[in-house]
N, C-alpha and C positions, 0 to 999 in steps of 0.2 A: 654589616647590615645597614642599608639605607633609611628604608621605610616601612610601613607595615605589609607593604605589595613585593616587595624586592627582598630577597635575600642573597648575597654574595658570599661564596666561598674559595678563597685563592691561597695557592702555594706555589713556590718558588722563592727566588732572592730576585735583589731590584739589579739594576745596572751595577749602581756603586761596586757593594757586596762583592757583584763579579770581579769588579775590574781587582779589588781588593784581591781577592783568590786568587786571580791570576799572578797579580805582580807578587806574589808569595811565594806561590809556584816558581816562579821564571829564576828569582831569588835563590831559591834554592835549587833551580837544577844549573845555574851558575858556579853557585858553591861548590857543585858535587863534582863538574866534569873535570877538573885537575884533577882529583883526586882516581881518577878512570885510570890513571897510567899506571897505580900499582895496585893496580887487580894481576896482570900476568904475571907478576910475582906473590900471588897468594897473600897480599898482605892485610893485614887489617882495615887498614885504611882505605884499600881500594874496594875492599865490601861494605864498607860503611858507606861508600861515596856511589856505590851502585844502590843501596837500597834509599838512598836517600834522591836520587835521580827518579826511582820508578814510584816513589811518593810525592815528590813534584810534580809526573806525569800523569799521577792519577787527580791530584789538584787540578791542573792545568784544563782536564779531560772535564772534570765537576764543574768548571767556571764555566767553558764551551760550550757545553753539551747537555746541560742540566736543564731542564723543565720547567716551562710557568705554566699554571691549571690554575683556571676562575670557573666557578661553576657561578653562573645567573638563574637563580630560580624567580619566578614570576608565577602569576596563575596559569595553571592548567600547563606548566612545560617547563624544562629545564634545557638550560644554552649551553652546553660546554666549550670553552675553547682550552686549545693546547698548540702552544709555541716554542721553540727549541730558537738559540739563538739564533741570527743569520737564515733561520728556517720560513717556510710561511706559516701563518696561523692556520688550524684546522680549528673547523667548528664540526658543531650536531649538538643538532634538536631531538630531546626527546619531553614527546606527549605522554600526560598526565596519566590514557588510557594504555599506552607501554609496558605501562609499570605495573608491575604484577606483586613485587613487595619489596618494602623498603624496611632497614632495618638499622640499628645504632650500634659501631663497635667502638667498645672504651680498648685504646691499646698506652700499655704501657712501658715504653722505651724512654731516653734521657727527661721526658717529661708526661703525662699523663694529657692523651688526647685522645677525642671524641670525631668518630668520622661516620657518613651514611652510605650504608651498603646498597646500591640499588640493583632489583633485577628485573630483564623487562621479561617481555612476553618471549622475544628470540633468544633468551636462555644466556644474555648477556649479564655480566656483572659488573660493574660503575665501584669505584672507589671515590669519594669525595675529599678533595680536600679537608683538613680540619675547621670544628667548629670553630669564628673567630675566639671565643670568651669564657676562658672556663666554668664563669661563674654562671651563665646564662644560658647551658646546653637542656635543662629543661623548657626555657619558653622559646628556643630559637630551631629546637627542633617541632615542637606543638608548630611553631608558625609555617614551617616547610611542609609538615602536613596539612595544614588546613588551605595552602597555596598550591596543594596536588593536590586534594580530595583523597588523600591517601589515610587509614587510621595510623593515628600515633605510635611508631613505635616502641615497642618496650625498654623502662628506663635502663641504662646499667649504674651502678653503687658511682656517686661522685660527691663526694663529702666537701667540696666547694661549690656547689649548686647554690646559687640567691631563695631558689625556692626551698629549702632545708630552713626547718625554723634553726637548727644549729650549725652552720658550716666549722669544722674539722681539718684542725693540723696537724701536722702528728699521729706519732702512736699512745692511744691510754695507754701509763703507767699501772697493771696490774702487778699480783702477788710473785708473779715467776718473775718479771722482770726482780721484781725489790730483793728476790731471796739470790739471784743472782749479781746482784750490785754486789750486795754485803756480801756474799763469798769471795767476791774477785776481790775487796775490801781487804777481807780477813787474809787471803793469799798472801796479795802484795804485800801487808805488812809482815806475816811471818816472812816473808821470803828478803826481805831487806832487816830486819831487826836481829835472827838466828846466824846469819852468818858475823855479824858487826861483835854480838853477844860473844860467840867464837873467840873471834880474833879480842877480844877483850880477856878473856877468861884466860887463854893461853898466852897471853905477852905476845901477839905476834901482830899485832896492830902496827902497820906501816904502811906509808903517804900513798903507795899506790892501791893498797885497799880503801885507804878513805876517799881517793877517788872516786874510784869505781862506784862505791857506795851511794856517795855525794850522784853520780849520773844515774844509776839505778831511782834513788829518792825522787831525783827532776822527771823522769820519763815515768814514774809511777803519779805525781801531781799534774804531770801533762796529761796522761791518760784520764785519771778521774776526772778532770777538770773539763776534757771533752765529752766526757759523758753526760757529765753535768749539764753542760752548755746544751747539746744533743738531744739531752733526752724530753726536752718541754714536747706538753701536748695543750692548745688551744683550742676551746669552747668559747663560739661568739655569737651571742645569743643581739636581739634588737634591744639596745641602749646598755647592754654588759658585757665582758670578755673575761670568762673565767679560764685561769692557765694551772697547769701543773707541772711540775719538774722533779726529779730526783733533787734531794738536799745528798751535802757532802757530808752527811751521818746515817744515809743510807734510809733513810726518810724520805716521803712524797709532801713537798711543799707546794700547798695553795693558796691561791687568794684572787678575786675577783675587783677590776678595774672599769669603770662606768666612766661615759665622753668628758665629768666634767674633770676626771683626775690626770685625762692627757693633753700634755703641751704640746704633742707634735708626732707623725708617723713619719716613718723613712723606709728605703729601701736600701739594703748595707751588700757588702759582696758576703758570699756566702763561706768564705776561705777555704776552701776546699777548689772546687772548679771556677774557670770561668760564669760560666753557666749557671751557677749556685746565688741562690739570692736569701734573703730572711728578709721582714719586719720588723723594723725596731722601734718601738715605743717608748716615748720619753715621757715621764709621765713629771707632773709639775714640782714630786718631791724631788727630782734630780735622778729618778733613778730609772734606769733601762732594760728594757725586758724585751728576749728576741725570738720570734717565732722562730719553730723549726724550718727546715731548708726547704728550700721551693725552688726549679727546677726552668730555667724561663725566664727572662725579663715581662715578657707579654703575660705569663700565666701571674708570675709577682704582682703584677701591677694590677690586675682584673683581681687578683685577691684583696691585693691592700686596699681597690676603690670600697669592693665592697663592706670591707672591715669601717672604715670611715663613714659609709651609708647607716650602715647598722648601729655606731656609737653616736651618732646624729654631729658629724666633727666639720667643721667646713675645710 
């Protein structure tokens, strides 16, 4: 978004990005073609080295071939252009009086985004690019209509909206959640404590059962421990951020955090995916509290500014 006249919405990758994909691509369909000579012998390697060629090829194909869309809305008309690389640009104009209804879809794939459905009078349908700002799809779609003379379309549920007196991380912590903690709780421990007990009782305690045991115990404390971590839900209200999380006694722990108790916000990888981001607040006792996972660098970061606006942080 430029101005109050101007609204821009574009999708694609840049050059970089391409040329990125490409030499990734090319990289691996390097890799794969030696390994082409033992396909006529059935052999593993030469299937691994063919699926790994046509996954190259379809890289190679996305860098080439893949799409940039700007939509330029201004008063009274929308500019599309679309470009394919090596291609020329196409444009079209579409008038304000075209448009027969416009309308908002929230889709949710690897991140949660906001696009405008337009249809004109000729029975066409327009897909738009995403909204730039997660945080901002209530005033930035008001201002697309009011730059079409179009009424505002109907909101859909976006629990990171600026205009929400609370934006929303996570999932609340209810009763079915907590009754199913402590079950998987009670499970794990019977299921590592009754076999231990066993081999105690019977003399038959020996080094590969304490093993065993000892890795059952670690992947039962990895597992809670990601739930733990997982399961915070944040309430960020203007000048407070109320958070809640599973405790490891099967308890919902809270407590509320105001601008002057933090030292600093960050953006952390999310350990899971590339992709995957969290929040993390430091707050000035030294201790660190981490939003749930967020989906996005651009979406993380349109979340964090507004978390920073709202606790009044510079």
């Amino acid at each position: 978004m430029t101005n109050q006249n101007e609204v821009r919405l574009r999708k694609g990758t840049t050059l970089n990005e391409r040329l990125v994909l490409a030499g990734i691509a090319v990289i691996l369909c390097l890799i794969a073609l030696p390994g082409l000579a033992h396909l006529a012998n059935d052999q593993w390697l030469g299937i691994a080295a063919l699926f790994a060629l046509l996954f190259g090829g379809l890289l190679l194909a996305a860098a080439l071939f893949d799409r940039n869309v700007v939509w330029i809305i201004t008063p009274g008309e929308i500019l599309i252009g679309e470009q394919r690389p090596f291609g020329k640009l196409h444009r079209r104009l579409i008038r304000d009086d075209e448009i027969s209804r416009m309308r908002l879809r929230k889709s949710l794939g690897k991140s949660v985004e906001f696009t405008l459905v337009i249809e004109t009078q000729s029975e066409d349908t327009l897909t738009s690019p995403p909204l730039p700002d997660i945080t901002q799809v209530q005033k930035t779609t008001a201002q697309i209509a009011r730059l079409l003379q179009l009424p505002a379309p109907e909101l859909a549920e976006n629990p990171f909206d600026a205009a929400n007196a609370a934006i929303r991380l996570g999932r609340p912590i209810g009763p079915k959640r907590l009754r199913a903690y402590r079950a998987l709780i009670v499970l794990l421990a019977c299921s590592l404590s009754l076999p231990f007990i066993y081999a105690l009782w019977s003399g038959k305690l020996s080094a590969l059962g304490i093993a065993v045991w000892s890795l059952g115990a670690i992947m039962a404390f990895v597992l809670i421990r990601y739930l733990y971590r997982t399961s915070a839900f944040w309430i960020v209200h203007d000048g407070a951020l109320r958070f809640e999380r599973l405790s490891l006694k099967g308890t919902t722990d809270t407590d509320t955090v105001r601008g002057d108790d933090v030292a600093r916000i960050d953006i952390e990888s999310g350990g899971r995916r590339g992709s995957h981001y969290v929040i993390a607040i430091r707050l000035r006792t030294g201790k660190k509290i981490r939003s749930p996972v967020l989906v996005g660098k651009d979406q993380t970061r349109a979340v964090q500014a507004e978390i920073i606006r709202r606790l009044e942080l510079n």
